[in-house]
N, CA, C and O of each residue as an XYZ file, in Angstrom:
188
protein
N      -4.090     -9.855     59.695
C      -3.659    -11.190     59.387
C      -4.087    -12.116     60.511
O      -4.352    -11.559     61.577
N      -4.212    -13.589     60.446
C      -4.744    -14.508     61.183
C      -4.342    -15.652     60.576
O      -4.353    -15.942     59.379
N      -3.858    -16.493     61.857
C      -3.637    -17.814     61.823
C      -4.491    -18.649     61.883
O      -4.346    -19.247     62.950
N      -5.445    -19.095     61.244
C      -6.083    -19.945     61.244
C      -5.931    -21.751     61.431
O      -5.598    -22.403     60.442
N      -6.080    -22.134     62.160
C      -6.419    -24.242     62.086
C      -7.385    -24.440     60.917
O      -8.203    -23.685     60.391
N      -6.931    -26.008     60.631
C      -7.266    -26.648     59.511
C      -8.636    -26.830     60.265
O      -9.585    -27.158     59.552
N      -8.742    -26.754     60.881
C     -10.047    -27.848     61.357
C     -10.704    -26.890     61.504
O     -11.861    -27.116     61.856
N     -10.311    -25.471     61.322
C     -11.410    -23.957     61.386
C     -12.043    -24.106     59.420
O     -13.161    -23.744     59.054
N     -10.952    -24.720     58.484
C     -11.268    -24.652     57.330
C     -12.049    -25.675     56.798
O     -12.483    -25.590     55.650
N     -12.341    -26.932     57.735
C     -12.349    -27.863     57.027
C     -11.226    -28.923     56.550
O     -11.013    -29.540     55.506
N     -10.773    -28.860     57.483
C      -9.244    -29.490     57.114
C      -9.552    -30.328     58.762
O      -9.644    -29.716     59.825
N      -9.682    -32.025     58.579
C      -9.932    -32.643     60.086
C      -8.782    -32.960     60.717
O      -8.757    -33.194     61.925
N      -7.886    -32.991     60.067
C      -6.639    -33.327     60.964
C      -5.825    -32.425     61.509
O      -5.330    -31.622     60.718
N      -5.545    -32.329     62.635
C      -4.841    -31.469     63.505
C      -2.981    -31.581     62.228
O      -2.404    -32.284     61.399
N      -2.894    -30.377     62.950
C      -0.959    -29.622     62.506
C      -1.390    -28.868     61.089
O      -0.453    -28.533     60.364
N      -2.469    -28.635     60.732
C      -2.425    -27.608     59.470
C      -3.017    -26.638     59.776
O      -4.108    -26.601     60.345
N      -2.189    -25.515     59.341
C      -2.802    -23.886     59.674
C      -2.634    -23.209     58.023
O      -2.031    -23.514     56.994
N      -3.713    -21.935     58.560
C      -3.643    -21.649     57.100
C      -3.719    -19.766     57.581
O      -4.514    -19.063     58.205
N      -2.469    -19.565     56.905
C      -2.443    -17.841     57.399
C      -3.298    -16.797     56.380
O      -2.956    -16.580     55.217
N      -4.085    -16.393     56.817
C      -5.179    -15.239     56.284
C      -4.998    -13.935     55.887
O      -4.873    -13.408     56.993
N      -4.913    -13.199     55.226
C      -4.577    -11.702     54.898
C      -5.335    -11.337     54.302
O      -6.009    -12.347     54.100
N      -5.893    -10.380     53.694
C      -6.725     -9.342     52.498
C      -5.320     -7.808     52.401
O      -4.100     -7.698     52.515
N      -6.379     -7.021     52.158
C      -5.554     -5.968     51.478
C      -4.968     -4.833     52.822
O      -5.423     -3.979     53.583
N      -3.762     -5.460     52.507
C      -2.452     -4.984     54.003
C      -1.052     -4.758     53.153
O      -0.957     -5.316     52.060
N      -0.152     -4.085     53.562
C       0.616     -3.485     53.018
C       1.670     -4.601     53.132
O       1.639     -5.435     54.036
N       2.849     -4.561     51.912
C       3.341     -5.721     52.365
C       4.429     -5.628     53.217
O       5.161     -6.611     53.110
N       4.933     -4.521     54.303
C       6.105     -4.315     55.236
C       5.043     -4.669     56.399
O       5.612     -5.109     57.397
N       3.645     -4.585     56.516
C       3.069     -5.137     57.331
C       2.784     -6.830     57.364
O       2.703     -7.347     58.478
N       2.676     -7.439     56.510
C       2.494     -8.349     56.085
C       4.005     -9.423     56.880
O       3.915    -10.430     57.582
N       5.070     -8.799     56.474
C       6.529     -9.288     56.300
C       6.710     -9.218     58.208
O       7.423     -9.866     58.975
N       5.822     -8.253     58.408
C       6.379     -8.025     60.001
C       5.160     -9.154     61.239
O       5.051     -9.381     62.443
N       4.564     -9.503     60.085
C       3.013    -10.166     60.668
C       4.241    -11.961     61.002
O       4.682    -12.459     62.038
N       4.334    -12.300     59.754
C       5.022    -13.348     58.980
C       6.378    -13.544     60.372
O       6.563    -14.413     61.223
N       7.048    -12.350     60.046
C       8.209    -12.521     60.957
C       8.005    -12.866     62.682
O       8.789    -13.617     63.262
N       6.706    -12.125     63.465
C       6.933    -12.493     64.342
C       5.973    -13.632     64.411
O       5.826    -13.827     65.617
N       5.264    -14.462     63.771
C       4.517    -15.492     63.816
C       5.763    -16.792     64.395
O       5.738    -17.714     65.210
N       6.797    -16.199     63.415
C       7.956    -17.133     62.839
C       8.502    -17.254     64.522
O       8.406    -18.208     65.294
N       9.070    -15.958     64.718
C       9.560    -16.362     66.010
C       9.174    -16.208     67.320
O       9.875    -15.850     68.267
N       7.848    -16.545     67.304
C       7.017    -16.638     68.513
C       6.581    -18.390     68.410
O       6.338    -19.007     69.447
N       6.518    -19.126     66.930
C       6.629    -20.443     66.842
C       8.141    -21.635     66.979
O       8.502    -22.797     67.162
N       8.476    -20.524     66.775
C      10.167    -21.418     66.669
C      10.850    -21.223     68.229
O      11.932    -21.687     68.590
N      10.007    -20.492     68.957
C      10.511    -20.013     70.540
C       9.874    -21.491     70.826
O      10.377    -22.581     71.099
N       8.379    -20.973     70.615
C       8.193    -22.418     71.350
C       9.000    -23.709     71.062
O       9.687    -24.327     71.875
N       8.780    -24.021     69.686
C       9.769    -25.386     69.548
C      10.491    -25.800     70.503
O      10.484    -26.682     71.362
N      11.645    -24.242     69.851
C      12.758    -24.864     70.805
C      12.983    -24.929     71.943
O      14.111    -25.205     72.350
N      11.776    -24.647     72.895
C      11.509    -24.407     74.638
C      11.663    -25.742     74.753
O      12.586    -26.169     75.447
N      10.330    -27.078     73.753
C      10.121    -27.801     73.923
C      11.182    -29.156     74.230
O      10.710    -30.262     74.493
């Protein structure tokens, strides 16, 4: 899985990401998802 920027897709304005997967199991998937979640929401709330 991969987090991709908009501006990697074609997308010019910064704050859009677009998360990537192919064929991955989905307890991997859920565990990809989960720590995305709180490795982004750490930061936030550092901020």
């Amino acid at each position: 899985m991969k987090l991709l920027t908009g501006t990697t897709l074609s997308r010019p304005q910064t704050g859009y990401y677009r998360l990537c997967f192919t064929a991955t199991d989905r307890e991997r998937m859920v565990e990809a998802v989960e720590r995305m979640f709180r490795y982004l929401y750490g930061r936030k709330a550092a901020a």
